[in-house]
N, C-alpha and C positions, 0 to 999 in steps of 0.2 A: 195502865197500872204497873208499877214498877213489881216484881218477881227477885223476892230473895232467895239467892240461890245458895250466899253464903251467911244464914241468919248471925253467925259470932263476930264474922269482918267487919272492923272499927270500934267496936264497942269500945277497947281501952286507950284506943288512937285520939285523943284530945290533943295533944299537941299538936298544931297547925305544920308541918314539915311538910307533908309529901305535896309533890307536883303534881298537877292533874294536864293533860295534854287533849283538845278536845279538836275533830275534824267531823264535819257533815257534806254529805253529796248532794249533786245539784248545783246552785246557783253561785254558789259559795265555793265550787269544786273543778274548775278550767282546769283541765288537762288531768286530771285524778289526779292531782298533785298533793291535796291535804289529805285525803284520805289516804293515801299511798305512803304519805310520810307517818300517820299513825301503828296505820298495817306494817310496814317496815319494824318499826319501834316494837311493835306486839310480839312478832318474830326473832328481837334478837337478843331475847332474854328469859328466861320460866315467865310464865304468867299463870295467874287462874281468873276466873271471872267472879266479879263482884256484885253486881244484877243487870238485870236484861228489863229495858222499858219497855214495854208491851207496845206495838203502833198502832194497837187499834185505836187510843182516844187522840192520837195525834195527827197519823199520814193518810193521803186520800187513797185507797187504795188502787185509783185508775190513775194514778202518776207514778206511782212505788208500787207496782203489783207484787204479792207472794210469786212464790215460783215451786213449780212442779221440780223435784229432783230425784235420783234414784241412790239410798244410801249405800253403808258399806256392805249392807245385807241383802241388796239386791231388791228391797223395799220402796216403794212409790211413797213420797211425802212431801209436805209442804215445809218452806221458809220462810218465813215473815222480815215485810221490811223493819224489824226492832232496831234500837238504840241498845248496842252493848260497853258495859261498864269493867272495863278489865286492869289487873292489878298486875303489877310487872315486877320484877326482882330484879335490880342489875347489880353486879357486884360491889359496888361502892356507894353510899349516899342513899338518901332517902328511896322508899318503892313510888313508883309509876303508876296512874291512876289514864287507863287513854280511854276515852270514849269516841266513839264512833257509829256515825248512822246516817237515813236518808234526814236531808233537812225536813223535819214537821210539816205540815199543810195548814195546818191550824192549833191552835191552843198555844200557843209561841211563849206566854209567860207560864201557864202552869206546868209546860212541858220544863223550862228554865228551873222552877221550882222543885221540881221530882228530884234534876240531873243535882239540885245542889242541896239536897237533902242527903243524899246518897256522899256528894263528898265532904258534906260535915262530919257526916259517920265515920269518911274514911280517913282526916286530918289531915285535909288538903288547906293549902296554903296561899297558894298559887297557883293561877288558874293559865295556862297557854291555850291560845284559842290560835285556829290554822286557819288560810284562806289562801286561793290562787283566782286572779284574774286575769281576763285577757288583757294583751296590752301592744305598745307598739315597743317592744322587746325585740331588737335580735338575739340569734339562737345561736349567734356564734360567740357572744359575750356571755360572761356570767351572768345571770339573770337576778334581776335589781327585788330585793326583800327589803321591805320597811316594818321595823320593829316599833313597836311603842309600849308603855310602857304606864300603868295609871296604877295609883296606891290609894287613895281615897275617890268618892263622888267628889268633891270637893274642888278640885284641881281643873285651873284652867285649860281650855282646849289649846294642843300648839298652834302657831300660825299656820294656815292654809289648812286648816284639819279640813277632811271631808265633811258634806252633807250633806242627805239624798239619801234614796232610800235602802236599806241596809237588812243583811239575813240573821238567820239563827246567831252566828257565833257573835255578833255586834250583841245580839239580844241577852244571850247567857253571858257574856262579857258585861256588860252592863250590870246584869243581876249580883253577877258573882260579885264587884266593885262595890256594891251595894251592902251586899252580906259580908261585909270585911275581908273578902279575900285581895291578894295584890292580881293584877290582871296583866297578862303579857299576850301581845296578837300580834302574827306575823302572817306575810300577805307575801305571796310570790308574783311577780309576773311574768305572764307564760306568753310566749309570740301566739298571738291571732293567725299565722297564714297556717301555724301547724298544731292547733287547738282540739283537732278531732281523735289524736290518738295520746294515749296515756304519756306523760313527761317525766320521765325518770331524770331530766335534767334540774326539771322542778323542785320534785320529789326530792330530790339531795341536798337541792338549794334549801327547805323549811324541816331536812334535818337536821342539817348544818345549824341553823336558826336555833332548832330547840335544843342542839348541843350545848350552846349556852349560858342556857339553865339548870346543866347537868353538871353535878361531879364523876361521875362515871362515862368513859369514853362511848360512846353508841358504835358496834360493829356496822360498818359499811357493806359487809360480804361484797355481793356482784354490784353493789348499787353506782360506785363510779364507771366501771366499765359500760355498766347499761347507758348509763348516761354519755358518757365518750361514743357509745354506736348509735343512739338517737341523734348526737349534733354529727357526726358523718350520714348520718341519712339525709338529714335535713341537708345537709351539704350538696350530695348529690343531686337532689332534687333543685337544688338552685342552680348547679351547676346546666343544668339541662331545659332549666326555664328561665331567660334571659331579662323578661319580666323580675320571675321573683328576684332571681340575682342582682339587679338594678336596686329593688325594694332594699331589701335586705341592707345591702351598699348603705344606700340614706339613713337606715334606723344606725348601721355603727357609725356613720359621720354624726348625727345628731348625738348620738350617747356619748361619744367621745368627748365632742364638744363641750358638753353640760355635766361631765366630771371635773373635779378640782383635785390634786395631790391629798394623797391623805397620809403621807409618810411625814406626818408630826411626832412632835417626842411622846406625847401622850400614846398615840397610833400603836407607836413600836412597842411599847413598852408592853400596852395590853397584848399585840400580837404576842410578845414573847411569853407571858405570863401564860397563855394559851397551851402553846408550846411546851411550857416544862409540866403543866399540869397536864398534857394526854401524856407527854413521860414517864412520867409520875408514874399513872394509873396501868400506863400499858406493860411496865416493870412490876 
């Protein structure tokens, strides 16, 4: 059961404007990379929270166990795996709606129904839904994000769309599409040989992503440098295993391969457009 914490939040928000940004862990979460990119976001601007979904009608708790922790007071207490609903302030452009949780175990549509009851309240618009999977990605290229982009149910599927079977964020994506919101989902792929520790290279890449849906610049703080010393590790670790160094090799001969020039007039012109708009903002 969803827990209002801020009974007044949205009440007079009827205009559909704010973004909502949503990431869930688990299956849907290779390398912490959507959740990392939310958690980032939460971080680099006031936020307060908006409500907290209770997990008891949704996660099992022998997969997303609570956890024992000891507070600022020296006090023994529990945290529950909940779904939290938080509202972000950045200095320019509509406020920030990020939600963040373990992906559900079950109840999948009426947990969907909670999350977009909560941003009907808050005059969300548009809905960013986050994902990272494994993939045959090298780590020494940028790492390849597919954006899509749906405005009605109604609208054909692109060529080759996926199909097979799909997590929380396809499902609240769906919903939200449903309930007239616009839906934007972005998918990172993260390299399978280095999948077991958290990707800050990821993590940048499905910032990056959501930066442009923002008018306000998103602070980077440490987040490229993180990223620069994760692809030097990874580095070394190839350096040292002639196997993976081999691998490695083929994923950039194959990605190279199956890139095309993208410095079209159109290309440039958005990039520049980019460009003067973080000027803009950072002036």
């Amino acid at each position: 059961m969803t827990k209002p914490e801020n009974p007044s939040v949205g009440a007079p928000q009827r205009v559909r404007r704010r973004i909502a940004v949503a990431a869930f862990g688990g299956w849907n979460d290779a390398g912490e990379a959507a959740t990392g990119a939310v958690e980032h976001l939460l971080h680099a601007w006031p936020h307060r929270r908006l409500r907290t979904v209770s997990s008891e009608d949704y996660v099992d708790f022998q997969v997303n166990r609570p956890e024992l922790v000891i507070d600022d007071h020296g006090r023994r207490a529990l945290t529950w795996p909940d779904t939290t609903i938080d509202l972000v302030s950045p200095p320019s452009g509509p406020e920030i709606v990020l939600i963040s949780g373990p992906e559900p175990s079950i109840r999948w549509r009426a947990f969907s129904a909670e999350i977009l009851a909560v941003l009907s309240d808050a005059g969300v618009g548009t809905l960013v839904t986050l994902g990272s999977m494994l993939a045959d990605a090298p780590h020494s290229r940028p790492l390849p994000v597919s954006v899509s982009v749906q405005e009605t149910p109604y609208e054909p599927a692109p060529p080759n769309s996926y199909e097979g079977p799909v997590g929380i964020p396809s499902v609240l994506g769906q919903a939200a599409v449903e309930a007239g919101l616009r839906l934007v989902s972005a998918w990172v792929q993260v390299p399978h040989y280095v999948s077991q520790n958290p990707s800050p290279k990821a993590v940048l890449a499905l910032v990056r992503a959501v930066q442009e849906q923002l008018t306000a610049v998103v602070p980077l703080h440490d987040l490229e440098e993180e990223a620069a010393a994760w692809q030097r590790g990874v580095d070394e670790l190839a350096r040292t295993d002639p196997d993976v160094a081999d691998y490695v090799a083929q994923l950039e001969r194959a990605q190279d391969a199956a890139e095309l020039p993208a410095a079209t007039g159109d290309a440039i012109a958005e990039e520049f457009e980019r460009f003067l708009r973080r000027r803009r903002d950072e002036d």
